[in-house]
N, C-alpha and C positions, 0 to 999 in steps of 0.2 A: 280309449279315454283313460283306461286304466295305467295303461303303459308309460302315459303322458304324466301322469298322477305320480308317477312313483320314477319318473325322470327330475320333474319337478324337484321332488321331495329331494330327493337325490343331491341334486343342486344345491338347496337349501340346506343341507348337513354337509358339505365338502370343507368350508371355512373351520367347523368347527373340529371337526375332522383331521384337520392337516395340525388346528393347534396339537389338537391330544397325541398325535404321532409326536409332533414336537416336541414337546412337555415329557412324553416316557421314553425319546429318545439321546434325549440333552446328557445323561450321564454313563457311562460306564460300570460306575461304582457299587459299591452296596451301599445302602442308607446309615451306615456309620461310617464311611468314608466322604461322603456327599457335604460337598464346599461350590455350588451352585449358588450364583445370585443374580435372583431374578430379574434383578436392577437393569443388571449389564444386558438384558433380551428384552427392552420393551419398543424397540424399529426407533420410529421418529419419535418418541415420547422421553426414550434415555434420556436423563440428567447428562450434563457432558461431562461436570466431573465425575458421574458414577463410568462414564462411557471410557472418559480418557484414564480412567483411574489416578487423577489429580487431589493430593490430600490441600488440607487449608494452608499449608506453608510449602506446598509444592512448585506456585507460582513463580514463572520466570519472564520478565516482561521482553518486548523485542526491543532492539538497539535501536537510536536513533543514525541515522549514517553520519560522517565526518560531514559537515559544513553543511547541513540540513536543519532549519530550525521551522519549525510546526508555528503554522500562523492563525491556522482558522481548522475547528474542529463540527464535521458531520455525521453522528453516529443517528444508527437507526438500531432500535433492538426489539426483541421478540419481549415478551412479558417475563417473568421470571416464572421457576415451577409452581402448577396449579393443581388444585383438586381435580378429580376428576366431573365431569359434568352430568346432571342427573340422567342421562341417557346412557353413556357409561356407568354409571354405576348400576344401575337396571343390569345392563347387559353381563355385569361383572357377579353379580348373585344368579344370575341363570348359570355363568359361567362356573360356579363353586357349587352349583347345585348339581348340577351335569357333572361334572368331575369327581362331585363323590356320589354318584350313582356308580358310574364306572367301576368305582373304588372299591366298592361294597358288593357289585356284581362279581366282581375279579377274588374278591376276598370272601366269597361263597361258593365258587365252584373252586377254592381252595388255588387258587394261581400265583405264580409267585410274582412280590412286589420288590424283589430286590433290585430293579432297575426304575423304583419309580425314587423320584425326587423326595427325601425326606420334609419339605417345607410342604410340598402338596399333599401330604397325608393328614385329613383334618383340616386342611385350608378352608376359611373364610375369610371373603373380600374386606379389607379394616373399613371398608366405609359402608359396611352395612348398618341400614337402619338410618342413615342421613337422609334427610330431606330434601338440602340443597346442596349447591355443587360448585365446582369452577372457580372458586375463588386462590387467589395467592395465597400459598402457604407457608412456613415459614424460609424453608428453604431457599423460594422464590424471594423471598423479602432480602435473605442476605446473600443472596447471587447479585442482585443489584442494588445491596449496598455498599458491598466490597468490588463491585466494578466500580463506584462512583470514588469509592478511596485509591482505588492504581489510578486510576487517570487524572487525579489530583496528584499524587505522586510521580505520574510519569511527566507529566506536563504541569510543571511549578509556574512556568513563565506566561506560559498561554492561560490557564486557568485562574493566575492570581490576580484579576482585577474582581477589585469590589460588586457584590453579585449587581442585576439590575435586571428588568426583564428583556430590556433591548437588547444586551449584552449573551444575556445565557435565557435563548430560548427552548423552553421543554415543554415540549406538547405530547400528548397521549389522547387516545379514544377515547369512550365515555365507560368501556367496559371495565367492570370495575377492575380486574385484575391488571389490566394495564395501568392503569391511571394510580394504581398502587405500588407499580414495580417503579415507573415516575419518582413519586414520591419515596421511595426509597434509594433510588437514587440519587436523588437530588439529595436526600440527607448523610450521603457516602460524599457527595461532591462537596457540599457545602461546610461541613463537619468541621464544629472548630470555631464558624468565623461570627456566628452569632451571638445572644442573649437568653436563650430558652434552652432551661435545663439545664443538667450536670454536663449532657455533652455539648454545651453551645449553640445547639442546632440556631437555625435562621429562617423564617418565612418563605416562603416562593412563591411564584405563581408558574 
């Protein structure tokens, strides 16, 4: 039973485990050399422009071919970037709190830290202390407002009838972060053609 106990256990530390091999083995460097960003190592979560390394005037749109003109447009898109969710975030103060155990442990039997990541010394999680979670942030807000300006820009011809809901249907979930990257969209697409505000913005549904 014991054996079983401490297979277990076992199991349940490997996740964490393989991060911190990860995390002390990502640099080479000494911690004044250390140009590590974190960004760029977070799997499915990466920003795409932190992933592709795309600055805000980086943007190169694709061609349309010779004798091709776009008649009817179906886009499906993910939310824009979110907060993390209050489970994550839990999980991400254990994670800051484990890592400077280590930290502390390694830096009392006098070990040397020259290959650890200068950002992870002293690390805590920025959303410690939050309550709530998951919402679009700002990032998220203008990843899909500036999709909604290129595709006004790419497609003048398609895009430019007077909006209507028959016309330009936009639908989203009820979560909020979706239903917010929508609307931020929509106010990239529609930019310009209204009455509300300095920037014109327009109603939708």
């Amino acid at each position: 039973r014991q054996q079983l106990c401490f297979l277990l256990l076992q199991q349940a530390m490997l996740p964490l485990l393989h991060l911190l091999l990860l995390l002390f083995s990502l640099s080479s460097h000494s911690i004044a050399d250390e140009i590590f960003d974190v960004r760029q190592h977070l799997a499915t979560v990466t920003r795409y422009d932190v992933a592709k390394k795309i600055g805000n005037d980086s943007y190169v749109p694709a061609q349309i071919a010779d004798g091709c003109e776009p008649i009817h447009l179906n886009l499906v898109s993910r939310h824009g970037t979110r907060a993390p969710t209050k489970k994550r975030m839990r999980e991400l103060d254990r994670l800051a709190s484990s890592l400077q155990a280590h930290i502390t442990e390694a830096q009392e039997h006098k070990s040397s830290l020259e290959k650890v990541p200068s950002w992870l010394l002293g690390w805590t999680s920025p959303w410690k202390g939050k309550v709530n979670g998951g919402e679009l942030v700002v990032q998220g807000e203008n990843e899909l407002y500036d999709l909604g300006i290129r595709l006004r820009e790419k497609l003048p011809k398609l895009l430019g009838d007077e909006y209507h809901p028959d016309v330009y249907a936009i639908k989203a979930t009820q979560v909020p972060r979706a239903s917010a990257s929508a609307v931020a969209f929509a106010m990239g697409l529609f930019g310009g053609q209204g009455n509300l505000g300095l920037g014109k913005q327009r109603a939708f549904a």
